[in-house]
Each structure stands twice: as structure tokens, then as C-alpha cells.
N, C-alpha and C positions, 0 to 999 in steps of 0.2 A: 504494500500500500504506500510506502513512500518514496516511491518511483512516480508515484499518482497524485502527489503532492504539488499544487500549481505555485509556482516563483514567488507570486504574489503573498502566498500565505507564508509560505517559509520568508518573505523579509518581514512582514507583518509578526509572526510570531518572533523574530530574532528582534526588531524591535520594544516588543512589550515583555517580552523577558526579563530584561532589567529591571523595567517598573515594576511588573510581580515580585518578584524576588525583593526589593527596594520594601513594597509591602508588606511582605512573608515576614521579614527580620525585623520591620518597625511593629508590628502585629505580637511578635514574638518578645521583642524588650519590654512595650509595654505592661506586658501578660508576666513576664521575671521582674519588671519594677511593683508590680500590683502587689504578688507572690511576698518578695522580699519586705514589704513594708506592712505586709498583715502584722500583728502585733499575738494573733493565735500561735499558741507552739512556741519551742522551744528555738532558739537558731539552728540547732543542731536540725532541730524535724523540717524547720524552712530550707536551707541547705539541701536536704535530703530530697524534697519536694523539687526546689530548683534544678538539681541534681536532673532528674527523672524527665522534667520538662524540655529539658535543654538538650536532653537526646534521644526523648521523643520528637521534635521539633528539625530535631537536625535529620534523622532518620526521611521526614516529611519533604524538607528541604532539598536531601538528598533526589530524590524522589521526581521532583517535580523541577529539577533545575541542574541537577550535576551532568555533566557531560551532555551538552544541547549538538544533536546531530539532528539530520532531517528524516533518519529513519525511526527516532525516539521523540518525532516532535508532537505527535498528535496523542500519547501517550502523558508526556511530559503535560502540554494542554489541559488534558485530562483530569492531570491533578491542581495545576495551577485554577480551572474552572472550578472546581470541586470546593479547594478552600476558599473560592469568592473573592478572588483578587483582580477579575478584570471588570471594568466601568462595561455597563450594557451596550454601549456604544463603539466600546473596543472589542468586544465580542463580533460586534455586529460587523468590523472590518473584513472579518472570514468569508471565503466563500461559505457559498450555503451545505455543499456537499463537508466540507472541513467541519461545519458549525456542530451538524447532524453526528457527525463521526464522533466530534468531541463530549458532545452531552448522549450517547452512548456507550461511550469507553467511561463516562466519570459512573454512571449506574454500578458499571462492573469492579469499579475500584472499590473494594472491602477492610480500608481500613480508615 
């Protein structure tokens, strides 16, 4: 299928990569500033917490942004669409065949 990938989508998604990802990690600080400043628990249990989040998060990250080729882009899409990082209007950039591909592949992502 990413042979069938039209040019247009692959600059389109290499441009908005950045911004997702730019997303992902200001989404993610705020969520380890929230985390670290609850005043529940021990430092040691917030640490512990932080701990967990920061590689679940990274795991996620991995996921949806390490090694951007155009045979893992509609996959990568997939998860970037999933966590809700692209404006309805930057969705809408895609072809329609790409758009469809991606809000089926994000159904099938189970985590």
C-alpha cells in the first residue's frame, strides 16, 4: 500500500509530523507537571507514577513518530489521528482514499 501512497500526502504528512509530535510532548509535560505537583502520595509514589508515565508515553511516541518512512506513514497517521493531534482541517489536507485508510487503521490500533 505504500507504493499507492500519492506525493501529495507523503509531503502533507512529513509536514505535520513535526506539529504532532511538537503536540505529543507539550500534551505529555503538561500531564508530568500536573503528576509532579499533586500534593497526594509520597514523592517517592509520584516519582514512581512519573516513572511509568514517561514510558508509557514514550512507548506511544515511539509508535507514532520514530523512524517516519512512506511505507510506515499511514500506520504512523494512524496513531498520530488516534491521540487527537491533528486540527480537523489538517486532516482534511489528505486525500480522501488516505483519510478513509487512516480512520480504519486507528479502529484497529488496541492500545
Amino acid at each position: 500500500m505504500a507504493h499507492g501512497i500519492p506525493e501529495s500526502d507523503w509531503r502533507i504528512f512529513r509536514d505535520l509530523r513535526e506539529l504532532a509530535l511538537d503536540r505529543f510532548c507539550e500534551r505529555v509535560l503538561d500531564e508530568v507537571a500536573r503528576l509532579s505537583q499533586n500534593p497526594a502520595g509520597t514523592h517517592h509514589e509520584r516519582y514512581r507514577q512519573l516513572y511509568r508515565i514517561v514510558r508509557e508515553r514514550d512507548e506511544e511516541l515511539a509508535r507514532a513518530f520514530d523512524d517516519p518512512r512512506r511505507s510506515r506513514m499511514l500506520w504512523q497517521l494512524a496513531a498520530i489521528y488516534r491521540h487527537g493531534l491533528l486540527e480537523l482541517e489538517e486532516f482534511a489536507r489528505f486525500t480522501a482514499e488516505t483519510r478513509e485508510a487512516i480512520e480504519s487503521l486507528a479502529k484497529e490500533l488496541n492500545w
